[in-house]
C-alpha positions as CSV (number, residue, x, y, z in Angstrom):
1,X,41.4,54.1,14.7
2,X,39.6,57.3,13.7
3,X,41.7,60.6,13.7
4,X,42.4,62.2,16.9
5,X,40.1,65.3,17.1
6,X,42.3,67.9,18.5
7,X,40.9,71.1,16.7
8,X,37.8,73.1,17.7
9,X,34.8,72.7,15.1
10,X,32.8,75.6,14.3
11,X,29.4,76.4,15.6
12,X,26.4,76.2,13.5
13,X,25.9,79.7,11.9
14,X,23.1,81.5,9.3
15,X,23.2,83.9,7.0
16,X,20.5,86.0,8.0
17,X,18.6,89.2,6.0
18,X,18.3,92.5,8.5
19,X,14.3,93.7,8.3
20,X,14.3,97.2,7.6
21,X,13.7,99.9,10.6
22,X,11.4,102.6,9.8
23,X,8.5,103.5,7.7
24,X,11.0,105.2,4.8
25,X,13.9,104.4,2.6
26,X,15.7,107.7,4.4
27,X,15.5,105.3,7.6
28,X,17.1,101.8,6.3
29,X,20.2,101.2,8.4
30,X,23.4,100.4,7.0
31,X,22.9,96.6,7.2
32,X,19.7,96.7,5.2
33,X,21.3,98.8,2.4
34,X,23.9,96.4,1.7
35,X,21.9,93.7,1.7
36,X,20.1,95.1,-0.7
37,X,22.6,95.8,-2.7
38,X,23.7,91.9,-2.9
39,X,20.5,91.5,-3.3
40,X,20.5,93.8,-6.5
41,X,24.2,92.1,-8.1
42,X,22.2,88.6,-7.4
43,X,19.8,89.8,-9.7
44,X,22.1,91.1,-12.4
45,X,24.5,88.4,-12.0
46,X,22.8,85.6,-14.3
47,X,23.2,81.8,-12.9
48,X,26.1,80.5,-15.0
49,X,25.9,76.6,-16.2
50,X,29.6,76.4,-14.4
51,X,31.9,77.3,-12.2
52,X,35.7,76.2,-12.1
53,X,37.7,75.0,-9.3
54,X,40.8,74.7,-8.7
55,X,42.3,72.6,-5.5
56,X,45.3,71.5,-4.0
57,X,47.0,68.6,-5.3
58,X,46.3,65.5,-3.7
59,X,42.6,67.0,-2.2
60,X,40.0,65.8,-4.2
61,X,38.8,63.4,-2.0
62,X,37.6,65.8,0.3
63,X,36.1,68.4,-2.6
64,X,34.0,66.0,-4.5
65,X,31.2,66.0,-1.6
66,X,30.8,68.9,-1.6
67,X,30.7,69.9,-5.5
68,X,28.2,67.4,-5.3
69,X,25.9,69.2,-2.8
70,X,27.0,72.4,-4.5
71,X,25.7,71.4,-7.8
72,X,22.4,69.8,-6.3
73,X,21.3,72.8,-4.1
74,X,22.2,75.4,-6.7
75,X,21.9,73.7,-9.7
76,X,25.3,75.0,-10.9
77,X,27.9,72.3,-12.3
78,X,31.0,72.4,-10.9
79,X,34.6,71.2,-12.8
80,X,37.7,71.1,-11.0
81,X,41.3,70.5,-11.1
82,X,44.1,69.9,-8.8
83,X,47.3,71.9,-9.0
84,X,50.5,72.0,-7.2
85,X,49.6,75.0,-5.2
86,X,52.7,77.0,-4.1
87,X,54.2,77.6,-7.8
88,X,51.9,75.8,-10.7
89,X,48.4,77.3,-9.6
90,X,50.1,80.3,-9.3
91,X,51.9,80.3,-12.7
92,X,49.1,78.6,-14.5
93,X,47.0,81.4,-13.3
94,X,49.1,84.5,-14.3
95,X,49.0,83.0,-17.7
96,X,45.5,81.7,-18.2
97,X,43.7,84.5,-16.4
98,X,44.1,87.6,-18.5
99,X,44.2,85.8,-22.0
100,X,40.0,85.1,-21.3
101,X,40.9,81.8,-23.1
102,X,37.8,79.6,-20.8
103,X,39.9,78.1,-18.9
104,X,40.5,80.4,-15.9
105,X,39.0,79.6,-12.8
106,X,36.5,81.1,-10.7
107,X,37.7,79.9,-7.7
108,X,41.4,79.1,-6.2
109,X,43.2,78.3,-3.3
110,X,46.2,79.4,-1.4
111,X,47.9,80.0,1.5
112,X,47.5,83.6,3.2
113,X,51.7,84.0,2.7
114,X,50.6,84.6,-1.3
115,X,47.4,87.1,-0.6
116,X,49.2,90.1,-0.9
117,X,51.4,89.0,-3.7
118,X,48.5,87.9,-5.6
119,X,46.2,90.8,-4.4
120,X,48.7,93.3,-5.9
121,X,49.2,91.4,-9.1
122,X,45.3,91.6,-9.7
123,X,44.6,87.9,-9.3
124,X,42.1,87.8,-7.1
125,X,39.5,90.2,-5.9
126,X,37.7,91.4,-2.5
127,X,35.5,88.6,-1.0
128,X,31.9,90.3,0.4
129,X,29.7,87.9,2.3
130,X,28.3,88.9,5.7
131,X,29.3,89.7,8.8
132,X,28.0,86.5,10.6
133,X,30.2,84.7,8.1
134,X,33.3,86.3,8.7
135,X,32.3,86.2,12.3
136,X,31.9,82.5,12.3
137,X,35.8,82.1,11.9
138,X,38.8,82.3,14.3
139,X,39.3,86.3,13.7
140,X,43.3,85.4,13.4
141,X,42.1,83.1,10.4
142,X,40.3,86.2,8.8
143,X,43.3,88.6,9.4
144,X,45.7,86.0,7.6
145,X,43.2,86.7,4.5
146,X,43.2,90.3,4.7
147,X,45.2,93.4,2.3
148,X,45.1,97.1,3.3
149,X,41.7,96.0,5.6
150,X,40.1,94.3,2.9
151,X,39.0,90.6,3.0
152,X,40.5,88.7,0.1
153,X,39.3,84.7,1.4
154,X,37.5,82.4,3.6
155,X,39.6,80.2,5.5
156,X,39.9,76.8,4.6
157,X,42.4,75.2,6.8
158,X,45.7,75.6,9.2
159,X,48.5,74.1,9.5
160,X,50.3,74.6,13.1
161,X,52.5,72.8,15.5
162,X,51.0,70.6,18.1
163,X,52.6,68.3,20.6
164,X,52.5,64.6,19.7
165,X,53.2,61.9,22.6
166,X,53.9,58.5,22.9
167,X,51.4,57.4,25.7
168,X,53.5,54.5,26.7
169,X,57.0,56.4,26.8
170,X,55.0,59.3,28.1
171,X,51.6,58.9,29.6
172,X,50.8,62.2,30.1
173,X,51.8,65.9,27.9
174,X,53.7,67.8,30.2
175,X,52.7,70.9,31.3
176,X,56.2,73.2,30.9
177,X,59.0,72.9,28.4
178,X,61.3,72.4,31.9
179,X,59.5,69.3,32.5
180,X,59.7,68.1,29.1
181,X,63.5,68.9,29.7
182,X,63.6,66.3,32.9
183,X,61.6,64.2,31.2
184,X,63.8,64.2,27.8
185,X,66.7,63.7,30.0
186,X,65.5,60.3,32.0
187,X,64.3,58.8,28.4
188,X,67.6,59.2,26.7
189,X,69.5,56.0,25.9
190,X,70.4,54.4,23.4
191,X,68.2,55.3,20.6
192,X,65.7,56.4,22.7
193,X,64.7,59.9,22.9
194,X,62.4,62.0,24.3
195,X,61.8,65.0,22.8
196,X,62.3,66.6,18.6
197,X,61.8,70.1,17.7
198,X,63.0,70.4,13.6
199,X,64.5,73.7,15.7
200,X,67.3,74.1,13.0
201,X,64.7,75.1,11.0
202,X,63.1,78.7,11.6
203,X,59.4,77.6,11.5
204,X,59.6,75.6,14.7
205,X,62.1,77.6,16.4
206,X,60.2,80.5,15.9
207,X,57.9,79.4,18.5
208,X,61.0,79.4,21.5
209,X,62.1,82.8,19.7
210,X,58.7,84.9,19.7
211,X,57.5,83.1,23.3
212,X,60.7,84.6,24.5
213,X,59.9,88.1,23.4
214,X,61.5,87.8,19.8
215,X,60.1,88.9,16.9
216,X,60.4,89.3,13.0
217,X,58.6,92.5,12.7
218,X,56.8,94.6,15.4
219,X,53.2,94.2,15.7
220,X,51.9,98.1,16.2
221,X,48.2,98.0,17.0
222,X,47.7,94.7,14.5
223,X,49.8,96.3,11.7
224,X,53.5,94.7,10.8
225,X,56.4,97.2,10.9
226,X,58.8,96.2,8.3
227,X,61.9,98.9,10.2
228,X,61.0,97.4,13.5
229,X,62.7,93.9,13.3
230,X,63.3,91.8,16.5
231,X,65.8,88.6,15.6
232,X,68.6,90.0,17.4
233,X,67.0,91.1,20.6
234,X,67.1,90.1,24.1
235,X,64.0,88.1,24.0
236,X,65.5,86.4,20.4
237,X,68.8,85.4,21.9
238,X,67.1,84.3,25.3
239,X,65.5,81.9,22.8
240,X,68.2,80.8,20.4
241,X,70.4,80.4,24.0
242,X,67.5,77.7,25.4
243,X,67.8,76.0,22.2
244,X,71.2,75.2,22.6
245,X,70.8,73.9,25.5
246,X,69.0,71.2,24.4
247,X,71.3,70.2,21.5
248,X,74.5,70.8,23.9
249,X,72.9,68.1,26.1
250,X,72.5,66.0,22.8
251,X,68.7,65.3,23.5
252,X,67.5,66.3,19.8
253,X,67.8,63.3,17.7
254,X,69.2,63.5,14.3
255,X,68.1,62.6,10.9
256,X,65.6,63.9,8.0
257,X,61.7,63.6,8.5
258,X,61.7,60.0,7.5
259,X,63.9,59.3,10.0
260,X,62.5,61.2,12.9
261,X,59.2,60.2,12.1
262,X,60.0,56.3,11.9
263,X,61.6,56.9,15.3
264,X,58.5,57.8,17.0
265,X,56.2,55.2,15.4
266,X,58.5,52.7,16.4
267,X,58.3,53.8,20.0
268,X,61.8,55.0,20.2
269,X,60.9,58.9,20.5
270,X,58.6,59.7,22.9
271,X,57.1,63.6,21.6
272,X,57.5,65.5,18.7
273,X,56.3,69.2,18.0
274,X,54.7,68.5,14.2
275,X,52.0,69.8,12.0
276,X,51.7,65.7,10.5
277,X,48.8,64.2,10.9
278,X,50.0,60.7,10.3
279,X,51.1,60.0,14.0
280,X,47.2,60.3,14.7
281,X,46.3,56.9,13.6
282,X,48.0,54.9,16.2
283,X,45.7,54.5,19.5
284,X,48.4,55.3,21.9
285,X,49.4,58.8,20.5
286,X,48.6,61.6,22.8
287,X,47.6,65.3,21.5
288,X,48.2,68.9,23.1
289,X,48.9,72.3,22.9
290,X,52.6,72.5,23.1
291,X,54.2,72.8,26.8
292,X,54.8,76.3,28.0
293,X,57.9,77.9,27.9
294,X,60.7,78.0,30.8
295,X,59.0,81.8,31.9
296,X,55.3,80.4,31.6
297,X,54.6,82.0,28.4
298,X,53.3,79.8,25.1
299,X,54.9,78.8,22.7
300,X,53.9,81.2,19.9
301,X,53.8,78.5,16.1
302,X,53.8,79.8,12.9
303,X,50.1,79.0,11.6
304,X,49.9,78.7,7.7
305,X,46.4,79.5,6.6
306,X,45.2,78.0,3.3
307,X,42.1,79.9,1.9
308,X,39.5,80.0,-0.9
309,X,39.9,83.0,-2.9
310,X,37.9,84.2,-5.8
311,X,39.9,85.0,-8.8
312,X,39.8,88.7,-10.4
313,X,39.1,86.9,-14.3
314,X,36.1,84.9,-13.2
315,X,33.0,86.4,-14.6
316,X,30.8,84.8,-12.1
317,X,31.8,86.7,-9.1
318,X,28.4,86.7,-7.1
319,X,28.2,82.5,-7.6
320,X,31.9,81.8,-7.0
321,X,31.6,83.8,-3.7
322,X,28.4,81.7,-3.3
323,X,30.5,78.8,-3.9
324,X,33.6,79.8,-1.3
325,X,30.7,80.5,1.2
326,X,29.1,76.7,0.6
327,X,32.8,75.3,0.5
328,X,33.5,76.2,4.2
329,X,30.6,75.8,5.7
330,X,30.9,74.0,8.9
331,X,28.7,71.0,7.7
332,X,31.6,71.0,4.7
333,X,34.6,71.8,7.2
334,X,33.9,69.0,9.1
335,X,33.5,66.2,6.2
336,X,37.1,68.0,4.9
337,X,38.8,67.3,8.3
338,X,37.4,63.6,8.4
339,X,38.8,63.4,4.8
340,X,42.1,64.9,4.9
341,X,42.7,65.9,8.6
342,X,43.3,69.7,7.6
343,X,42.1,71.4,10.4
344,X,39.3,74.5,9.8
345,X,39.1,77.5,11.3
346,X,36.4,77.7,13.2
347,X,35.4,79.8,16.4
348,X,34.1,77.0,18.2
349,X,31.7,73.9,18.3
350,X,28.7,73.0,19.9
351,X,28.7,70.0,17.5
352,X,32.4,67.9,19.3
353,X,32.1,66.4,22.8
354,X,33.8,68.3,25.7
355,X,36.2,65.4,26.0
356,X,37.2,65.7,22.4
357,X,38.0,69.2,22.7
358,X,41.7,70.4,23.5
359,X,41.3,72.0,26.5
360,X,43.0,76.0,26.5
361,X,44.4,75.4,23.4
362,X,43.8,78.6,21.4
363,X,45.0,78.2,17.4
């Protein structure tokens, strides 16, 4: 059975060029200038034979399309590797960026945890595309690629929590965590469950914490205050209190991913909060947002934004920007989530049926 659609696709979008206003050069707007002046580095910027890639490990499949359309429209070859990306693309290009050795790449990807690390280092450099492009994505997405109010990616993917359900053990996603409680509680026998949160981990039980009024640092008009830290407030031990309830009850079941996920394909766990995507594949899996908290607030997930970035060595920077804009495309989204079920970015899609869309669910 095909994948479970359960993101929103993007919308069809073009980069347009602004017509100048006026009879005069003293009248171009702002818009026209900078046009021009990507119009102007295009110019200087000679068509190199080559670009280089770099992807995650284990993602070709869902790159080789679109090199291949790359290559054909632009008439630029593209090469490209696959790296472990957390610590060996990120090594490998300390180390082969600055010596100017040929094999840096022009293009990299990463998740938006590293953009400031890397950003600082002088790894990668500013992205400038248009507005309409930025505008195309979830303006979250964008954020997660910014430094000091500077654009540093395009999105290429998210990972997030969503609720997975067991149609049979549960025919429909309940609307509140209370009723998932209930719910939990009539299921459990034997080794039957009806509900697992990895909530002894802080990534999902940062979801109860921050939908309870915790936080780890106070968002101040969209900036982070590092002296402003809220694990220890009210709001964080409200949330670290309704865990416990849960495990006091004994209605979390035990045991490492393999376990837990073997459970529920067996039919013995009836929901799971997850960012997998291998649960999707079985035709009586439900997907939703996850269920609201005890005080009707959301759940507030950790999102983990992978990007493409364009590196500071690459001496193509007009074509590898070309290339990042071509790569997440939503013609090129699309094939990538049909490929690897990464999820893009998007703002929203006129492309996916109404019945395929997640109804309120906002990434």
């Amino acid at each position: 059975m095909k994948k479970l659609i359960f993101h929103l696709f993007m919308s069809m979008f073009l980069i347009v060029s602004v017509s100048a206003c006026g009879s005069s050069s003293d009248l171009e707007n702002e818009a026209v200038k900078e046009n021009k002046k990507k119009e102007d580095e295009a110019s200087n910027e000679a068509k190199p034979e080559k670009l280089i890639i770099w992807e995650e490990k284990g993602k070709a499949e869902a790159l080789k399309p679109v090199i291949e359309g790359f290559e054909k429209e632009y008439g630029i070859k593209v090469e490209h590797e696959e790296l472990e990306m957390a610590t060996e693309m990120y090594e490998r290009l300390r180390r082969d960026g600055p010596i100017g050795n040929g094999k840096a790449p022009d293009v990299v990807t990463f998740s938006h945890g590293k953009v400031g690390q890397i950003v600082k280092e002088g790894l990668i450099q500013e992205v400038k595309v248009d507005d309409e492009v930025l505008d195309a994505f979830i303006e979250s997405s964008i954020r997660g690629e910014m430094y000091q109010d500077k654009v540093f990616g395009l999105p290429k993917s998210v990972n997030t929590s969503v609720f997975f359900y067991n149609k049979k053990l549960m025919p429909k996603a309940p609307e509140t965590m209370n009723d998932l409680y209930k719910k939990a509680k009539g299921l459990r026998k034997g080794n039957v469950h009806g509900y697992y949160a990895k909530w002894n981990d802080f990534h999902d039980s940062y979801g109860v914490i921050a939908g309870m009024g915790g936080y780890i640092f106070k968002d101040k008009n969209g900036k982070l205050d590092p002296n402003d830290i809220g694990l220890n407030n009210k709001g964080a031990i409200k949330g670290a209190s309704y865990i416990q309830k849960w495990y006091g009850a004994g209605l979390i079941p035990k045991g490492d991913k393999a376990v837990i996920e073997k459970l529920f394909l067996q039919g013995n766990l009836a929901s799971i909060m997850s960012d997998g995507n291998s649960f999707t594949e079985r035709k009586d899996t439900g997907i939703a947002p996850m269920p609201k908290l005890p005080d009707g607030k959301p759940m507030k997930t950790f999102m983990e934004i992978k990007g493409w970035h364009v590196t500071a060595f690459t001496k193509h920077p007009y074509w590898s920007t070309k290339l990042v804009e071509y790569l997440t495309n939503d013609n090129n989204a699309m094939q990538r989530y049909d490929l690897t079920g990464e999820m893009p970015l998007m703002n929203q899609s006129n492309t996916m049926p109404q019945s395929k869309k997640m109804k309120g669910h906002k990434p």
